[in-house]
C-alpha positions in Angstrom: -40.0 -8.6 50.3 -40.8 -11.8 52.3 -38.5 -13.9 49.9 -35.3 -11.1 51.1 -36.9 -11.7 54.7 -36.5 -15.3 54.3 -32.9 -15.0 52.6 -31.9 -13.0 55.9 -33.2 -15.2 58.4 -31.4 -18.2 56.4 -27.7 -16.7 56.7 -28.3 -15.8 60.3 -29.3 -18.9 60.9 -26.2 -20.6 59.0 -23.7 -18.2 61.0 -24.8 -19.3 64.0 -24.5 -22.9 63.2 -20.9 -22.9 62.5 -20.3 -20.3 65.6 -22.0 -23.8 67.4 -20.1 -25.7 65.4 -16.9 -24.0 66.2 -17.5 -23.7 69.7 -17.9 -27.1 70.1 -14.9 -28.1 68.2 -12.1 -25.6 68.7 -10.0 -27.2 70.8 -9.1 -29.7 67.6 -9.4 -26.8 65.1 -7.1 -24.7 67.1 -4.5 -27.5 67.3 -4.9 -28.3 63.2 -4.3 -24.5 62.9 -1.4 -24.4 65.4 0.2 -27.8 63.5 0.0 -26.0 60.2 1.3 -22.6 61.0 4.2 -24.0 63.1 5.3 -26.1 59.9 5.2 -23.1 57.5 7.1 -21.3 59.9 9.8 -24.2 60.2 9.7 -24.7 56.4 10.2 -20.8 56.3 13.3 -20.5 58.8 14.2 -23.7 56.8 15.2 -22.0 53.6 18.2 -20.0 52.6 17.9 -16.3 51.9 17.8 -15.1 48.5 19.0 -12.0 46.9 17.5 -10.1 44.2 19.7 -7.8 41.9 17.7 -5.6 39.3 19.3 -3.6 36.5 17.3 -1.4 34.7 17.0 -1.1 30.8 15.9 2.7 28.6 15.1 2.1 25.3 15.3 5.1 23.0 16.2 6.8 19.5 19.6 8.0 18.8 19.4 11.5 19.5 22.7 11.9 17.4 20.7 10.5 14.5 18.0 11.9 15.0 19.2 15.4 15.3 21.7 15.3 12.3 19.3 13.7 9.9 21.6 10.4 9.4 20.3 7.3 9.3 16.7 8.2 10.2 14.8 5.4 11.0 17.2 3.0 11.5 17.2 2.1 15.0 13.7 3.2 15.7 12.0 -0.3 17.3 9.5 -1.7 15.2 7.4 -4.9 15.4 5.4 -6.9 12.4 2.2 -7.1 14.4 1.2 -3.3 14.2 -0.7 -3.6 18.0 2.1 -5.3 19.6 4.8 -3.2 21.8 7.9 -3.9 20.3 10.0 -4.3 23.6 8.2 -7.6 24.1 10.0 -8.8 21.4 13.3 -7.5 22.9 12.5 -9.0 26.4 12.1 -12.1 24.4 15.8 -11.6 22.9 17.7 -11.0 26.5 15.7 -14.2 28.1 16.9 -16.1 24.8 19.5 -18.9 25.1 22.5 -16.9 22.7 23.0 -14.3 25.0 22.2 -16.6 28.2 25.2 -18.7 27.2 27.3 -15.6 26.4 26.6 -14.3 29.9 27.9 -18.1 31.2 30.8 -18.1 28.6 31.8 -14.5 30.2 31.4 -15.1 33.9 32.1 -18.7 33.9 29.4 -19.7 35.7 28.9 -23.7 36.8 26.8 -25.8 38.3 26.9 -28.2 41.4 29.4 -30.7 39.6 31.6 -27.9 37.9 29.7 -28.3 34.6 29.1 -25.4 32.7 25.5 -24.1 33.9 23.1 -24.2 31.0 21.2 -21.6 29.4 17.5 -23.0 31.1 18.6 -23.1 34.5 20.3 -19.4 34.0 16.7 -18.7 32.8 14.7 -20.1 35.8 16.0 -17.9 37.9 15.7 -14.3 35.3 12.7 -12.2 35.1 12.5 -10.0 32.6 9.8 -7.5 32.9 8.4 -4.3 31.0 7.7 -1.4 33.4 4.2 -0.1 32.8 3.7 3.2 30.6 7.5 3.4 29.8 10.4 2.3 27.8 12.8 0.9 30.2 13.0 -3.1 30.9 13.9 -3.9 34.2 16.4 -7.7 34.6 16.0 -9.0 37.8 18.3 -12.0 38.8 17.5 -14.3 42.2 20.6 -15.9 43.8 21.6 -16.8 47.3 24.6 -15.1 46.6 24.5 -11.4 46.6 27.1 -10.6 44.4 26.4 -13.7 41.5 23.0 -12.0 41.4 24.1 -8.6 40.6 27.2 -9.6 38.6 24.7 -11.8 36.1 22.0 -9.7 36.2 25.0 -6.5 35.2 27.0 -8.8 33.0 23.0 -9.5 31.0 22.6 -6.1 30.8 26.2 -5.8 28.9 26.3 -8.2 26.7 22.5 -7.3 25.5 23.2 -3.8 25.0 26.4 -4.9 22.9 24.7 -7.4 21.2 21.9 -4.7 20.1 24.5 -2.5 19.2 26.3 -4.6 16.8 23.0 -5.7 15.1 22.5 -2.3 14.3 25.7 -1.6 13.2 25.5 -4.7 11.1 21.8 -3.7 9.3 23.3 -0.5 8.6 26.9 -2.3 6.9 24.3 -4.5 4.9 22.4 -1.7 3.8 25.4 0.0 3.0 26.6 -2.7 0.9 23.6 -3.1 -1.0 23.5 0.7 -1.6 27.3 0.2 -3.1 25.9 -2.9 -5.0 23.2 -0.6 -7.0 25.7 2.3 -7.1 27.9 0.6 -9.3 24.7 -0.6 -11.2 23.4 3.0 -11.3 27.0 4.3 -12.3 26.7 1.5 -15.2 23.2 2.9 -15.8 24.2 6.7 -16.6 27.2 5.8 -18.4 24.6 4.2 -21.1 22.3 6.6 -21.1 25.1 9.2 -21.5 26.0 7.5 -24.3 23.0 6.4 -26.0 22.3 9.9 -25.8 25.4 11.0 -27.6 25.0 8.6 -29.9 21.5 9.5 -30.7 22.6 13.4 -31.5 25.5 12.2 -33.5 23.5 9.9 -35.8 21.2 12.8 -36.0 23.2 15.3 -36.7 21.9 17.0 -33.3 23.1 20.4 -31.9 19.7 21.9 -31.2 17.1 20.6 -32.3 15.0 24.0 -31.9 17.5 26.1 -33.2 17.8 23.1 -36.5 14.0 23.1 -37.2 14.3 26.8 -37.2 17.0 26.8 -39.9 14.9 24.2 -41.7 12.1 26.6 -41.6 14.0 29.4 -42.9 15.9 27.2 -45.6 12.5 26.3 -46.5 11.6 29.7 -46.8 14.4 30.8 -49.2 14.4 27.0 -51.3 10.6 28.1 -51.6 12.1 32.0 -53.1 14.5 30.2 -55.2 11.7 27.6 -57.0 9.9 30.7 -57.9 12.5 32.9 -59.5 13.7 29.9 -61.4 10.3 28.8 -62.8 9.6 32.7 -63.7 13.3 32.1 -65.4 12.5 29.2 -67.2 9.2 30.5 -68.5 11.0 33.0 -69.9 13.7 30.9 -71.2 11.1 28.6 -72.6 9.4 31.6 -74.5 12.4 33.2 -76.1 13.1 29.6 -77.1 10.0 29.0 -78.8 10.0 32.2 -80.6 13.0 31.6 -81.7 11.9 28.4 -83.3 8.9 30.2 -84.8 11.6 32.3 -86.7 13.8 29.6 -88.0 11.3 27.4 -89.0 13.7 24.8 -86.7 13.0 22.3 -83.6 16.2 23.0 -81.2 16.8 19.6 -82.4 17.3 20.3 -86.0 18.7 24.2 -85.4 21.4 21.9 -83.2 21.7 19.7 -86.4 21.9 22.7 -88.6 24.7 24.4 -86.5 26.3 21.1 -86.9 26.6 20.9 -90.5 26.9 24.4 -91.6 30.0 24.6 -89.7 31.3 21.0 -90.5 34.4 21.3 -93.3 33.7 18.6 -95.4 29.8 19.1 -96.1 30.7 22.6 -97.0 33.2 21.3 -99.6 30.8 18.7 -101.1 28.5 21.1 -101.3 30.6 23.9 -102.9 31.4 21.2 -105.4 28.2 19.8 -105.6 26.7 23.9 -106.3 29.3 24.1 -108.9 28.8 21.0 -110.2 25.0 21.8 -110.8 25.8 25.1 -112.1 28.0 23.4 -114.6 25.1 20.6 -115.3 23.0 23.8 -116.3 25.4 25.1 -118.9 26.5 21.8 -120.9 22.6 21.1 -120.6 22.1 24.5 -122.7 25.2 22.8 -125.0 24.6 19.4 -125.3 21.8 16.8 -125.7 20.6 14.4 -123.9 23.0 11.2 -123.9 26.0 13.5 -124.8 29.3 12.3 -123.1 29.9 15.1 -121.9 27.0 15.8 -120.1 26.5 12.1 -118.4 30.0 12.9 -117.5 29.3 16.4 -115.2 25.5 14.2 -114.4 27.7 11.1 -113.2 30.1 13.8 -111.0 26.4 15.2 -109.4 25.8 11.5 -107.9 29.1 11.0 -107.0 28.9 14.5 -104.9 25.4 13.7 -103.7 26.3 10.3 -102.4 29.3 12.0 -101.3 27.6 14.6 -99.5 25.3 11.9 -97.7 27.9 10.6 -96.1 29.3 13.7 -94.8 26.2 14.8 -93.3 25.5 11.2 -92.1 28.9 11.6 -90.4 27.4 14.3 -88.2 23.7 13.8 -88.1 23.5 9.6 -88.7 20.1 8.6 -90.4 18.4 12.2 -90.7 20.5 13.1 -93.8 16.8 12.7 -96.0 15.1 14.9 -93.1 17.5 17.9 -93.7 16.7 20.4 -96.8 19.6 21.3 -98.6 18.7 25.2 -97.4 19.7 24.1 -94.0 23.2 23.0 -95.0 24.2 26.2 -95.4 22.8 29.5 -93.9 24.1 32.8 -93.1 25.2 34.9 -90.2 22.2 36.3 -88.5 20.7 32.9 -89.3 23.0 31.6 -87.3 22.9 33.5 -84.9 19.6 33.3 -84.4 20.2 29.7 -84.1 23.3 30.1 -81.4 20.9 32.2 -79.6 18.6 29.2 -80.0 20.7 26.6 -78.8 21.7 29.5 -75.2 18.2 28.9 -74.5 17.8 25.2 -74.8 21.1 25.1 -72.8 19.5 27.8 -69.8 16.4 25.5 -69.9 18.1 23.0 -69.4 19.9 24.1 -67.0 17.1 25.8 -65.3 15.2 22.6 -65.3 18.0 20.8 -63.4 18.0 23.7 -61.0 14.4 23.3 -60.7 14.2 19.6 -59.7 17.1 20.2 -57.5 15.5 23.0 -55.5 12.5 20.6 -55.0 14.5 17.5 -54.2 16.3 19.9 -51.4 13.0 21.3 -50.3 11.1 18.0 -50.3 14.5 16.8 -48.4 14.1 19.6 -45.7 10.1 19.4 -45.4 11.2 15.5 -44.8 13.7 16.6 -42.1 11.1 19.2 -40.7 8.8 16.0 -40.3 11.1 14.4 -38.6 11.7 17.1 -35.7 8.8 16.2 -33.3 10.1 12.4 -33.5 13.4 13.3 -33.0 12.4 15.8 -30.4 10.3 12.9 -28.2 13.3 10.2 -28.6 15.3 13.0 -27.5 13.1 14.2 -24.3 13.1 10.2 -24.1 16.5 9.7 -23.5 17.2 12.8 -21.7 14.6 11.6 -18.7 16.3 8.6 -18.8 19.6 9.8 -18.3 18.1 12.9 -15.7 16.5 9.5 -13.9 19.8 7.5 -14.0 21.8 10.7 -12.5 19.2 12.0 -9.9 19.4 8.0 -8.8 23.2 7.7 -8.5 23.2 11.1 -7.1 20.5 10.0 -4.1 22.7 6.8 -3.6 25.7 8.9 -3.4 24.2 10.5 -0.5 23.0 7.6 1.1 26.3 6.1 0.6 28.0 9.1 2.3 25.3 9.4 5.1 25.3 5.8 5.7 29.0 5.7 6.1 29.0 9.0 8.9 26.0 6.9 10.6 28.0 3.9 11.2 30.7 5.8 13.1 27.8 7.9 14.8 25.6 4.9 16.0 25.3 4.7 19.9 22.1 2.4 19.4 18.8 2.7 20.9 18.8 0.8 24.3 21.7 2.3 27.3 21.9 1.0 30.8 20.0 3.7 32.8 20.7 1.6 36.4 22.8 -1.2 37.0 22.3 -3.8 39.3 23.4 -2.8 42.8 25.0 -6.0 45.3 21.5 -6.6 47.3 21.9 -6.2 51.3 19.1 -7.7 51.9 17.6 -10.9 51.2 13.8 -11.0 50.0 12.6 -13.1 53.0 10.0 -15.6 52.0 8.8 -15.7 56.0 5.5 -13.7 55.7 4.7 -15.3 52.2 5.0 -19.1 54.0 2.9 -18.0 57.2 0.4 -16.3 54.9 0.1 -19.2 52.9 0.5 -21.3 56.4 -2.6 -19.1 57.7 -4.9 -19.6 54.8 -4.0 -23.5 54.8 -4.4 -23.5 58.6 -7.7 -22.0 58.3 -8.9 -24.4 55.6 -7.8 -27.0 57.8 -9.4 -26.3 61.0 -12.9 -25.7 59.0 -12.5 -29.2 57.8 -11.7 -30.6 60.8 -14.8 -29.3 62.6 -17.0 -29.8 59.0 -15.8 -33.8 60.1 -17.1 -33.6 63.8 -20.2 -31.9 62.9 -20.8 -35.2 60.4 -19.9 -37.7 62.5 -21.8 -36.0 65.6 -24.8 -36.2 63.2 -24.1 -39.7 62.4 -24.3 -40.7 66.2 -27.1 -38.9 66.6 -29.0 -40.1 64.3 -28.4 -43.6 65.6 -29.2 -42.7 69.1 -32.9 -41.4 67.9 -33.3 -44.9 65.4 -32.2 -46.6 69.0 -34.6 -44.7 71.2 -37.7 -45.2 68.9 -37.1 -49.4 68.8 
């Protein structure tokens, strides 16, 4: 409480040392103030006028796009820094030096000496500014010519607004381009898989490959049918031939070699002559001794048939001539029947046997083909997904293509002129800035002029009291 006290008694007792102070001293504060204000209000008469023309920027979507689903996105205004307003950027763009010298270029605008102006003294006298809370940029021009301000600060509207609207209509020709560049790759694309696809099925032999494992499954089936009536057939076969065999006494081998010989012409005729020979050995033996001519005569015509019939039968069966009894050489009619009957079996064995081990090389064949269905069947789904992708991407760049082409001719761009400039009637007078800078410099002035008399009134008394007390 007493330090507040003391606080409060302090700046009471500093106001009313400088309302002393300026009390004694006004008279040269007042004319310091006077000095200063007068000047700022010469300096402010001094100057020329100076217009100010604003034009007045909206930044927006296409509507057009936006409504008819083309080009979506396109000319919405984005920025890389994700917290950063993007029309900072574009304020950045219509202060830039391009379009600065574009505006020049268009209103041919000079300086002093009749020298093209240059884009940095064009800029000095810009501002460029983003109105709070909304999308519109407003261009304000200074100029001590009313009409130069609101023809740059019009013509810098144009030529931005063009300018934007040609970069968009150029991103959306390169984008176009590109899309035509990967159509023809994606037309290139199908086209392969189309026929890698074809070729796959023809290699294959692929109609259906569900409706072909189903036939395999059912030739299966019946190949499985068939294998079982031929083995019952060739059991039987087999049985009829071996019972035959049993009856003969004969391997189908020898029955075949039998067959052979009883119905070959020349071992029948040997052995008719060789029979009568050895009928005719048996008499002259009853007739004549041993060592009679006669009988070494019919003996010597019994080797000559024997060798003889040797050779026939080694004619038809070569080297088994020893193997075959002479009962086999000839044999009668149901005999040889039996044997023909024989020799039908070996042949529907045989042929039953080949049947056989072609029914299982087909159905081993089919089983193989069966096993190969699920392969088939993912190479298949393989290549179909590839050539599905390939067409469901040249189909979306079709699109694009198409959309992309109706969004060039329907691009109005994002940014219109919502106000032009208007030819200022007024200048902004600079008169109440000067004396209110003139007032506060005037003020500052007369507080150091009496701050100096208070010093140097301290200084002389101060020597007047060192004085006194010598």
């Amino acid at each position: 409480m007493d330090m507040k006290q003391n606080d409060n008694e302090n700046f009471d007792l500093d106001v009313k040392r400088y309302l002393a102070a300026v009390r004694r001293h006004w008279i040269a504060a007042a004319m310091v103030f006077a000095v200063v204000m007068g000047a700022s209000l010469l300096l402010a008469l001094w100057e020329k006028p100076v217009y100010r023309a604003t034009a007045r920027l909206l930044f927006q979507v296409d509507r057009v796009s936006l409504l008819t689903g083309l080009g979506e996105g396109a000319q919405d205004l984005e920025t890389v820094v994700s917290d950063q307003n993007p029309l900072v950027t574009e304020r950045e763009i219509i202060s830039s030096d391009p379009l600065l010298k574009k505006v020049i270029t268009s209103l041919n605008l000079v300086d002093r000496e009749k020298n093209p102006l240059d884009a940095q003294s064009l800029a000095e006298n810009l501002e460029v500014n983003i109105i709070k809370g909304t999308d519109i940029i407003e261009l304000t021009y200074e100029s001590q010519d009313p009409r130069r301000a609101a023809a740059i600060a019009n013509e810098l509207a144009k030529v931005y607004i063009k300018s934007n609207l040609e970069s968009v209509k150029e991103e959306a020709f390169r984008t176009r381009v590109l899309i035509e560049q990967q159509l023809s790759q994606a037309i290139r694309l199908v086209r392969e898989n189309k026929n890698a696809l074809r070729d796959f099925k023809q290699q294959n032999n692929i109609v259906s490959l569900e409706t072909q494992s189903e036939n395999l499954l059912a030739l299966i089936k019946t190949m499985d049918e068939e294998i079982l009536v031929t083995q019952a057939k060739l059991e039987e076969a087999r049985a009829r031939s071996n019972n035959l065999g049993l009856r003969l006494e004969l391997t189908p081998e020898e029955a075949i070699i039998v067959s052979d010989l009883s119905q070959s012409s020349g071992v029948q005729a040997v052995l008719k002559d060789l029979q009568a020979t050895r009928q005719e050995l048996a008499i002259q033996q009853e007739v004549f001794v041993d060592g009679s001519p006669a009988l070494e005569k019919v003996r010597d015509r019994e080797k000559k048939l024997n060798l003889l019939l040797e050779q026939e039968i080694d004619k038809i069966a070569p080297g088994i001539n020893s193997q075959v009894p002479e009962r086999f050489l000839q044999v009668g009619e149901q005999k040889q029947a039996l044997i023909a009957e024989l020799l039908r079996s070996e042949v529907q064995i045989s042929t039953l046997v080949e049947r056989l081990e072609n029914l299982n090389n087909q159905r081993d064949s089919y089983n193989e083909q069966v096993a190969l269905i699920p392969i088939l069947e993912q190479k298949q789904a393989e290549l179909l997904r590839r050539t599905e992708a390939a067409q469901e991407n040249y189909q979306s760049l079709l699109k694009q293509q198409q959309q992309l082409r109706i969004a060039e001719d329907q691009i109005l761009g994002n940014v219109s002129l919502l106000q032009a400039a208007a030819i200022p009637t007024s200048s902004s007078s600079s008169i109440k800035k000067n004396l209110m800078i003139g007032g506060l410099l005037g003020a500052l002035m007369a507080t150091t002029i009496i701050f100096i008399f208070e010093k140097s009134d301290a200084k002389k008394l101060n020597r007047l009291e060192n004085d006194f007390k010598y």
